[in-house]
VEXGU-758432 format. One record per residue (C-alpha): x, y, z; residue in one letter. Coordinates in steps of 0.001 Angstrom, whole numbers, plus 500000, padded with zeros to 6 digits. Layout:
! VEXGU-758432
XYZa/...
This chain:
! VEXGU-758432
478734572680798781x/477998569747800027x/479737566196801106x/478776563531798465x/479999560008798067x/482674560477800392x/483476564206800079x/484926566564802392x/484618566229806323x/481248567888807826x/483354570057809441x/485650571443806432x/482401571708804414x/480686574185806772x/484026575890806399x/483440576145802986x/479750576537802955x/480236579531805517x/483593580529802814x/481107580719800175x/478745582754801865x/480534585634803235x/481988585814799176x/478381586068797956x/477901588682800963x/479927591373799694x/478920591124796457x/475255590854797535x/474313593598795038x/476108596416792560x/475870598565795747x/477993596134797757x/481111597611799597x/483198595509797235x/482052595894793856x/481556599301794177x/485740599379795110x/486689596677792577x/484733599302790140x/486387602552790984x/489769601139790919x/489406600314787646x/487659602925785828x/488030605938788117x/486653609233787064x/488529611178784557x/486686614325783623x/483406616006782393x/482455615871778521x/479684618278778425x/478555617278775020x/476715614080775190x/476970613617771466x/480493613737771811x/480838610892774186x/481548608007771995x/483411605017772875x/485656602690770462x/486527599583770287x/489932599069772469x/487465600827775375x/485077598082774250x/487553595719775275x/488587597037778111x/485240596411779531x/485667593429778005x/488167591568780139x/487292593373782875x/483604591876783222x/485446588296782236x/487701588806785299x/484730589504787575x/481608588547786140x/481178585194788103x/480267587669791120x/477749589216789306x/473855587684789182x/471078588332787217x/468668590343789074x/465841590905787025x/462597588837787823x/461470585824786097x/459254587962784024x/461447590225782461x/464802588318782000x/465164584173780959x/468068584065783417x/467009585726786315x/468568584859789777x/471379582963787474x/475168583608788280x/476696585788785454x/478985584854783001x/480145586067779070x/477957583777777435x/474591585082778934x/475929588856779516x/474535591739777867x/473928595359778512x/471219595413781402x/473388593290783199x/476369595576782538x/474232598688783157x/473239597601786690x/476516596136787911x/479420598610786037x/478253601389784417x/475799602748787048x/478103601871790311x/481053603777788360x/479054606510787329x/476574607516790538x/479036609601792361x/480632611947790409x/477203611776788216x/478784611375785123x/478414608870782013x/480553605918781630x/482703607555778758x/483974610057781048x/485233607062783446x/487335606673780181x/488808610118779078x/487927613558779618x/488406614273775961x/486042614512773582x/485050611743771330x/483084612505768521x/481410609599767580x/481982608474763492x/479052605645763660x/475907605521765685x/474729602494767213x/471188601696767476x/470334597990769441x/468360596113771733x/470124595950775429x/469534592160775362x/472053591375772680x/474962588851774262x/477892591810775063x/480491589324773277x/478059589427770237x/477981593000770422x/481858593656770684x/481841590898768027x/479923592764765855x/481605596236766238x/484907594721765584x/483784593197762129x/482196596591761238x/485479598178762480x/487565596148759377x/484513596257756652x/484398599574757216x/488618600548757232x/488137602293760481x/490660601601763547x/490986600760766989x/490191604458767909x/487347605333766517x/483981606439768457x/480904605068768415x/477993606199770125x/476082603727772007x/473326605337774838x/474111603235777708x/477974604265777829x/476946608240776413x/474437609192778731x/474437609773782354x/472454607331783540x/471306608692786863x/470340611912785623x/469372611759781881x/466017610977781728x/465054614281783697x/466730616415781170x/465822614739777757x/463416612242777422x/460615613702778761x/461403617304777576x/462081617275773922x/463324613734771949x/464438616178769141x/466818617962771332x/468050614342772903x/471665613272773073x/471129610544770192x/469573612884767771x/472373615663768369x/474784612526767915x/472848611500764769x/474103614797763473x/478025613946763446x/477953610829762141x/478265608817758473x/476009605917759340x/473851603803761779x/474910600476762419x/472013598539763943x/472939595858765669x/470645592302765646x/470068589409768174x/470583586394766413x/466613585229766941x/465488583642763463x/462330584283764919x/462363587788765073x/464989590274766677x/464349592157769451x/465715595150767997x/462284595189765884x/460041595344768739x/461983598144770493x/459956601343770199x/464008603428770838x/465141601423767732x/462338602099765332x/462792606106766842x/466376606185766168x/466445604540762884x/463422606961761964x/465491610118762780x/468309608762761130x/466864608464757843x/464626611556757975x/465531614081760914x/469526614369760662x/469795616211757512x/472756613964756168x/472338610911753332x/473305608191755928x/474407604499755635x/472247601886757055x/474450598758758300x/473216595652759873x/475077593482762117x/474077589776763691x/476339587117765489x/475524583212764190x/476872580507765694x/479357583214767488x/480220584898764029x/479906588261763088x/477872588999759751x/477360592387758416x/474977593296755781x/476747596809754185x/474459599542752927x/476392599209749195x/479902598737748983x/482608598563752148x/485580600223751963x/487153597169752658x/485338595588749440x/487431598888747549x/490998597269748822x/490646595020745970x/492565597533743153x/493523595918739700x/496008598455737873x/495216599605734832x/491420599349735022x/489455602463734969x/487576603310738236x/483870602302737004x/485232598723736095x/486590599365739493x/482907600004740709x/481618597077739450x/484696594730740994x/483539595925744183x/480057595491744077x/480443591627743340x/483388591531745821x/480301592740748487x/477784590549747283x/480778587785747954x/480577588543751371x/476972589539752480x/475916586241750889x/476345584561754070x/473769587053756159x/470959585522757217x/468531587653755650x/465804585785756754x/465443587151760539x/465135590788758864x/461511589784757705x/460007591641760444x/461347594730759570x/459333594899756577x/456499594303758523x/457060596851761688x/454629598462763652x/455711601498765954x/452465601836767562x/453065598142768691x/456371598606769871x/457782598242773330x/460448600546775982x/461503599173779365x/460432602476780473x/456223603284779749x/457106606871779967x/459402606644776969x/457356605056774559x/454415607400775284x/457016610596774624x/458317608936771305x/454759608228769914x/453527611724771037x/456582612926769370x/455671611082766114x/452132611772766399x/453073615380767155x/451150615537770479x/452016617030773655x/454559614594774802x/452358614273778402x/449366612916776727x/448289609461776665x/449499608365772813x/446734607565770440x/446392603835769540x/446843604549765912x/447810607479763734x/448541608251759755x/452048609650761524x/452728606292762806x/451979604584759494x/453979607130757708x/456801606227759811x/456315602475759039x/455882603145755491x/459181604871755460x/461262602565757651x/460522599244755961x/461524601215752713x/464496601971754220x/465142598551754761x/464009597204751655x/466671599367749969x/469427598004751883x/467829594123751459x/467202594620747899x/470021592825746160x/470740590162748715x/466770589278748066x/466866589987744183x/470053586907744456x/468118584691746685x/464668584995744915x/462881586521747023x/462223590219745463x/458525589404744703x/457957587541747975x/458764590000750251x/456914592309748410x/459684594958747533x/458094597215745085x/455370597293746801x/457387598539750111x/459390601241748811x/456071602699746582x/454138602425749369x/456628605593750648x/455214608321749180x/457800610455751625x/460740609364750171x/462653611656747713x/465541609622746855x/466117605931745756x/469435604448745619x/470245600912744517x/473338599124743314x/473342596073741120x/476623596347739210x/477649592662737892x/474630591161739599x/473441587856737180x/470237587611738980x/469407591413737293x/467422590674734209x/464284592456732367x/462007591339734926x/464214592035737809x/464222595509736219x/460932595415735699x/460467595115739568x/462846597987740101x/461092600373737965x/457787599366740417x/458932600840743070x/459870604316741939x/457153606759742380x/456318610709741361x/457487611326744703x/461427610729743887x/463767613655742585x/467227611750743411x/467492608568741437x/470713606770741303x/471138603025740080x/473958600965739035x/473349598266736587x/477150597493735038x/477575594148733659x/474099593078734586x/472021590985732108x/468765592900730812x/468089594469727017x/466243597027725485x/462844596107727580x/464904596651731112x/465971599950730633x/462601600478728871x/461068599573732169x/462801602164734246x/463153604785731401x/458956604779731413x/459020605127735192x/461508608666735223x/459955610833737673x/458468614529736270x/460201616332738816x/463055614184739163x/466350616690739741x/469285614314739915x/470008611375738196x/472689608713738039x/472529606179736273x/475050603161734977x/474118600651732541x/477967600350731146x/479147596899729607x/475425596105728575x/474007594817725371x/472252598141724803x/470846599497721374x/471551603255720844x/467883602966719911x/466774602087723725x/469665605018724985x/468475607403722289x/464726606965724093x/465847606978727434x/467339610233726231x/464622611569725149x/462774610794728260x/465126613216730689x/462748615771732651x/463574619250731832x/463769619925735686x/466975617810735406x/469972619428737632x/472722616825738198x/473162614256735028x/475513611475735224x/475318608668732610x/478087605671732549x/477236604215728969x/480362602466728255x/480571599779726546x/477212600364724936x/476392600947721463x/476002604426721769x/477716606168719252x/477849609931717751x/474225609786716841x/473185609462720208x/475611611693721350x/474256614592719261x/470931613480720754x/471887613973723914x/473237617085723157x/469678618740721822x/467764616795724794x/470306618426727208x/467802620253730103x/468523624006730382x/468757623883734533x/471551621056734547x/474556622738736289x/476406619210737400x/477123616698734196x/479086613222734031x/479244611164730998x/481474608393730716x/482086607018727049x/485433604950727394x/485080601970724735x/482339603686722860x/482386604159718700x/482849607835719020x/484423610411716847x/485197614007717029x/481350614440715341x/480158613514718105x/482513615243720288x/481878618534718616x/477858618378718624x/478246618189722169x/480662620961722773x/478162623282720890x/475385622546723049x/476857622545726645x/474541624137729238x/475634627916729769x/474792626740734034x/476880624079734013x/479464624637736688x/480647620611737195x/481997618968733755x/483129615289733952x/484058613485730820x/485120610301729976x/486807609704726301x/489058606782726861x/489644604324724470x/487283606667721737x/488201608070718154x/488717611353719935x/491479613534718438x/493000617031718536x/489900618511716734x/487273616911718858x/489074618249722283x/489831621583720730x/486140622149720299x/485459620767723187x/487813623334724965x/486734626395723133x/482993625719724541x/483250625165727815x/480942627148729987x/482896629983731625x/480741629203734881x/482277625868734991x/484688625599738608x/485220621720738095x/486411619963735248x/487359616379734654x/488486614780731599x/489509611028730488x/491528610480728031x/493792607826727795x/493776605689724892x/492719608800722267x/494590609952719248x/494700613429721295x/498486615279721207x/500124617304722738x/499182619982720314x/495172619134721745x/496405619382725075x/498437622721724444x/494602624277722961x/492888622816725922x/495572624474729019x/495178627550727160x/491240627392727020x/490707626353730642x/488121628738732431x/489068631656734158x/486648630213736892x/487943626815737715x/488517625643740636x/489210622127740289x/491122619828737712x/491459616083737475x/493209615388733719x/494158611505732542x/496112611285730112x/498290608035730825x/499832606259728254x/499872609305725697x/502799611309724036x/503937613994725954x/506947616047725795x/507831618397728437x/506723621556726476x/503425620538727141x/503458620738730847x/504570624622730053x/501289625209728735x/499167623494731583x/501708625510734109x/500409628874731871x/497093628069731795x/496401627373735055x/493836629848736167x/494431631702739466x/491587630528741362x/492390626819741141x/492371624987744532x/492264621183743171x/494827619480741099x/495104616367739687x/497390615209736995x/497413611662735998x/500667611202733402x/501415607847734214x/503565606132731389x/504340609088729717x/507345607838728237x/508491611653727073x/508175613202730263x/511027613770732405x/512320615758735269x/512247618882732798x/508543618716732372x/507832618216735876x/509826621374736627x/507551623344733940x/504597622100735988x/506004622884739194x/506797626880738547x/503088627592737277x/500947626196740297x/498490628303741119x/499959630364744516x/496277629253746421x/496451625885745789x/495509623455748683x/495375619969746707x/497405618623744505x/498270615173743394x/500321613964740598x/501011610664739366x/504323610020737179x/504642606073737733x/506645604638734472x/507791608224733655x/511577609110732732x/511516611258736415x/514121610688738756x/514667612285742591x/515462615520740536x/511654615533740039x/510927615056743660x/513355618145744821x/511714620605741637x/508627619695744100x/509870620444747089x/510970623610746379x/508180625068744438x/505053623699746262x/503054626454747538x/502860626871750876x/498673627115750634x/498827622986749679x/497512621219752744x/497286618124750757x/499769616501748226x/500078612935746985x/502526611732744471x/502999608077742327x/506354607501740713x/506584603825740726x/508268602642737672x/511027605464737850x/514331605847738489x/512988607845741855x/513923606213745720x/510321606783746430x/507105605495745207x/504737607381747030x/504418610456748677x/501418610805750782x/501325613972752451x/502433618225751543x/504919617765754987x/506647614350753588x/507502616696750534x/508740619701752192x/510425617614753960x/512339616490751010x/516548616944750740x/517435617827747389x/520974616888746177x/523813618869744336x/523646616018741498x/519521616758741065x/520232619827739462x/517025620676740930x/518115624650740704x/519023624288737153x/515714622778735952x/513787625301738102x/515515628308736171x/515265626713732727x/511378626161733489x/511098629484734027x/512998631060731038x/510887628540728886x/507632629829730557x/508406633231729873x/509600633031726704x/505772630703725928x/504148633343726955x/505677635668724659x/505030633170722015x/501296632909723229x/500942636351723060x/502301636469719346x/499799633076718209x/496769635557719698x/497974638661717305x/498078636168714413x/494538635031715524x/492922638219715252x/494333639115712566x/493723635895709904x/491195633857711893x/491796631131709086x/495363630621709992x/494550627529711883x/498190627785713304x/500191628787710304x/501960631961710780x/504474633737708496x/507773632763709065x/509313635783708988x/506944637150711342x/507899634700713814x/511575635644713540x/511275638737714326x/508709638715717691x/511956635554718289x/514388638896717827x/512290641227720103x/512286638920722941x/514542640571725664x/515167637376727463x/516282635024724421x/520126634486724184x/522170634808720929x/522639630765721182x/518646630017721493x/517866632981718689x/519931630873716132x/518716627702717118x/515086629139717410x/515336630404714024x/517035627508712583x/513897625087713563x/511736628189712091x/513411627527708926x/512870623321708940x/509268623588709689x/508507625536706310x/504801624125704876x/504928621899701996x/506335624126698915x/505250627941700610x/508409628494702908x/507140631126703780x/504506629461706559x/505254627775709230x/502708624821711548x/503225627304714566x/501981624520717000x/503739622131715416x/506892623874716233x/506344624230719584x/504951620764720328x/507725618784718201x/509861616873720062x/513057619057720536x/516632618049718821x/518614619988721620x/518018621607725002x/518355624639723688x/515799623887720660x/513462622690723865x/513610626320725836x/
């Protein structure tokens, strides 16, 4: 303060001065009187969380901090030497704030008395943290908060969700005495590691290098991340430019899946996304992650000595007292292993700026010999060609036995998948691979084929779009490895007939105990599925089947409910778009096995199923379900359909979801088994009268089912035609059939008479035709 070009009066400015001065006094230091008051009052204690990994802190706590150091902050000074901090002695404010300077002057003064962390200033519940942080203490706190609150929306998270960051889990005056020095494995971090679905390492926005990539904790955390935690984690990177968030995803964001176009299968779906996230990560700065390819723990630095010599003990597997060695194969297998890491989650930004070769990709990730799994995604990438393939393929060693890469919609031939086809690992157990919607011979397929190692486990194979036909379907079927117990194929716009369909029914695995198939838009028909459902392994507890846009029927469908393995557990079926009267949902509601737990129907546009065939569905669930969702958008359903649910959902479902948009319902969506239960039924639903009906009809099926077996054994050959008279009279022995249905039972009998021998009958045909009356119907 002073009096310049005819400023205040000397005497008002040594007022002021002196003003000044007493101010500064009692915020001297994050001891002082005051800010140790100003603190408590504002984040007094609440409670002990004895967990440390279970202290996380979200992002409205974030902010609360937030405004609170904005309020305050001009009190607050630097206090690091000239050495150690750029600003040192400087007055604080938001644009030079980061975590040391919150560490000395909030967290610490509201945390030393009741020795507790800085979460538990916040709540005395538990907060189990959903993403770990890993960063450098010197990133701008704005930047950070920035950063978190981008990832927060990429990621479809909320307001409420934990994070783990050290400085705000871990009690800072008493930590280091309990877990740095004792055991890094048994550390707060690495139990936190444990609990959560990703790391999100955060980045100071130095072109020249960021810090984070000199910090010895960083390179540790990431490390255990990837190869201690005993989870398949994401790797996300955050920076701030020019005071913007950017966020390089590890794959696809959730927020990249809210783009949904209807009536597009969900691997076009796949493919939407990825180019939706290349979109957006476009405009990271890849550049400042250079020195990650290039770190070097050994050369890495802590604020604390003692910590760095623990961690590099630790990798070196010393004891963690010694002094650490200068250089060790552990710390180069480390390196090795965390610029692959990173390479992984660089590739495709590099492969669409150029810069594969440069960087020296291949040559990082085959450099891991460690590594057991690679997992890339390229789907509608132009950039991926034969060479770009050719690079790919480079970089997968002997060392890999989980391969999964996406190439839908990409731009190699024959050569590119000849590339990675010659690199297939000899031990490799799982692979997944999608080169749908590419200008692929069946030749090139047929070879890759060929190529599978016999110590295959989990197959999955997206070759839609591809000129794979039933020749190369009956190759796969002979090439098929023994051991594989997990299979998805998906075929949907291939040249395929039942030949095809059949060869592979006959040559299913006997282990398989996961079956995913994909036959829409194929030349699949009643024959091909039939086979298909006769073979299935009995071992099988999850089944999934596509096929919308088939010439499949009802009569198909009616073979395949009853066929369905005692064993299963779970059921997805699509068959949207295709005829289906309500009878058929009587023999799904039959067929259900008793140990199913997972139900999925997709029906939508049905155009022949109504409230009646949602009612035969609804009597027959399984009485141990816990999932089931059913979509009937475009269906002729109404609310009646919506009470039939209601009222017969079993009381084991924890989880129900239901689509009728399109119908004459006052719903579109149910999202949850309470929502339904919750459900009013009114006197004009008629929801008890379709109820009984459904359960007359199911009783009298299985009569009928019982009969179709007897003719089985006896005439193999019938392939469903059965003596009329026969059929009348197990029709006349039925207890529970009324005069009324009798006659009009035996009067359809008597129109369905085969050709010029009236004395046969198409016994499936009968029972799938579409009905003239209710009463022909039940």
């Amino acid at each position: 303060f002073g009096s310049v070009g005819g400023g205040l009066p000397p005497r008002l400015t040594m007022k002021r001065t002196a003003a000044a001065q007493r101010e500064a006094a009692r915020y001297a230091s994050p001891e002082a009187v005051h800010n140790l008051a100003a603190v408590k009052q504002m984040f007094p204690f609440h409670g002990y969380i004895e967990s440390p990994e279970h202290r996380g802190i979200n992002l409205d706590q974030m902010n609360r901090i937030r405004l609170y150091a904005q309020s305050i902050c001009y009190h607050w000074w630097d206090q690091a030497t000239m050495d150690e901090s750029k600003t040192a002695g400087q007055v604080l404010t938001m644009d030079i704030m980061n975590l040391y300077h919150l560490t000395a002057w909030l967290i610490k003064p509201a945390t030393k008395e009741f020795d507790c962390s800085f979460v538990e200033v916040l709540s005395s519940e538990k907060q189990s943290p959903k993403w770990f942080i890993s960063h450098w203490w010197g990133v701008r706190f704005i930047d950070f908060v920035s950063c978190v609150q981008k990832h927060v929306r990429l990621r479809c998270l909320n307001q409420k969700t934990p994070f783990w960051v050290c400085a705000y889990a871990n009690r800072q005056h008493s930590f280091r005495k309990t877990e740095i020095i004792s055991d890094p494995q048994s550390a707060s971090f690495s139990k936190a590691l444990k609990l959560v679905d990703g790391v999100l390492l955060i980045l100071d926005g130095n072109l020249s290098g960021p810090a984070a990539f000199t910090r010895t904790w960083c390179a540790y955390e990431l490390f255990v991340a990837h190869s201690q935690s005993g989870k398949d984690m994401n790797l996300d990177i955050a920076t701030c430019l020019d005071g913007k968030a950017k966020i390089l995803t590890d794959g696809v964001a959730e927020f990249d899946k809210s783009k949904v176009i209807d009536g597009k299968s969900e691997s076009l779906l796949r493919n939407v996304w990825s180019e939706e996230a290349e979109k957006r990560q476009c405009k990271f700065p890849i550049d400042i992650l250079i020195p990650g390819l290039q770190v070097e723990v050994e050369k890495m630095e802590t604020s604390v000595e003692d910590d760095r010599n623990c961690i590099l003990n630790w990798i070196a597997e010393q004891e963690l007292n010694m002094p650490p060695l200068e250089s060790s194969e552990k710390y180069a297998s480390m390196d090795r292993q965390l610029r692959a890491r990173l390479a992984l989650v660089l590739w495709r930004q590099l492969l669409v700026a150029g810069k594969v070769e440069e960087w020296h990709l291949p040559e990082i990730l085959a450099a891991d010999s460690a590594r057991t799994k690679v997992q890339l995604g390229f789907s509608r990438c132009s950039k991926m060609n034969d060479a770009a393939m050719s690079s790919v393929a480079a970089g997968i060693t002997d060392s890999v036995k989980d391969l999964q890469l996406s190439f839908a919609e990409c731009q190699f031939s024959d050569v590119g998948l000849a590339a990675i086809t010659s690199k297939l690992p000899a031990n490799l157990t799982s692979l997944q691979l999608d080169i749908s919607h590419v200008a692929l011979s069946d030749v090139a397929i047929s070879d890759l084929i060929s190529k599978l190692p016999q110590s295959m486990e989990m197959l999955s194979l997206n070759l839609a779009c591809t000129e794979f036909a039933d020749q190369g379907l009956a190759d796969l079927a002979l090439k098929l490895p023994a051991s594989v117990w997990s299979m998805t194929l998906s075929l949907d716009g291939l040249k395929l007939s039942d030949a095809g369909v059949i060869a592979l029914s006959q040559k299913l695995p006997g282990t398989l105990k996961s079956l995913e198939l994909n036959f829409q838009d194929t030349g699949l028909t009643d024959a091909g599925l039939a086979s298909l459902a006769s073979e299935i392994p009995g071992a099988v507890q999850s089944l999934t089947l596509w096929l919308s846009g088939t010439q499949v029927t009802s009569a198909g469908l009616a073979i395949l409910a009853l066929k369905l393995p005692p064993s299963l557990e779970i059921l997805v079926l699509q068959i949207s778009g295709s005829q289906i009267p309500n009878v058929s949902m009587s023999f799904f509601s039959m067929g259900l096995p008793a140990s199913m737990r997972y139900l999925s129907f997709h029906l939508r546009d049905a155009k022949d199923l109504s409230d009646a065939g949602v009612a035969q569905l609804a009597v027959g669930l399984p009485s141990e379900l816990t999932h089931f969702s059913l979509d009937i958008s475009g269906c002729r359903v109404s609310d009646a359909s919506i009470g039939i649910l209601s009222c017969q959902l079993p009381v084991s479902v924890a989880s129900f979801v239901l689509k009728s948009a399109g119908t004459a319902t006052t719903v579109e969506t149910v999202t949850s088994a309470e929502q339904l239960r919750a459900w009013k039924p009114q006197p004009q639903h008629r929801v008890t009268d379709h109820i009984i009906d459904a359960k007359r009809a199911q009783s009298l099926l299985a009569s009928l089912k019982g009969m179709l077996q007897d003719v089985q054994q006896k005439d193999p050959t019938a392939s469903g035609l059965v003596e009329a008279a026969f059929v009348k009279a197990a029709l006349k022995s039925m207890s529970d059939i009324s005069k009324d249905d009798l006659e009009q039972a035996e009067s359809a009998v008597d129109k369905s008479a085969s050709g010029n021998d009236v004395r046969y009958i198409d016994f499936c045909g009968l029972l799938l035709s579409s009905p003239v009356t209710s009463a022909a119907e039940v």
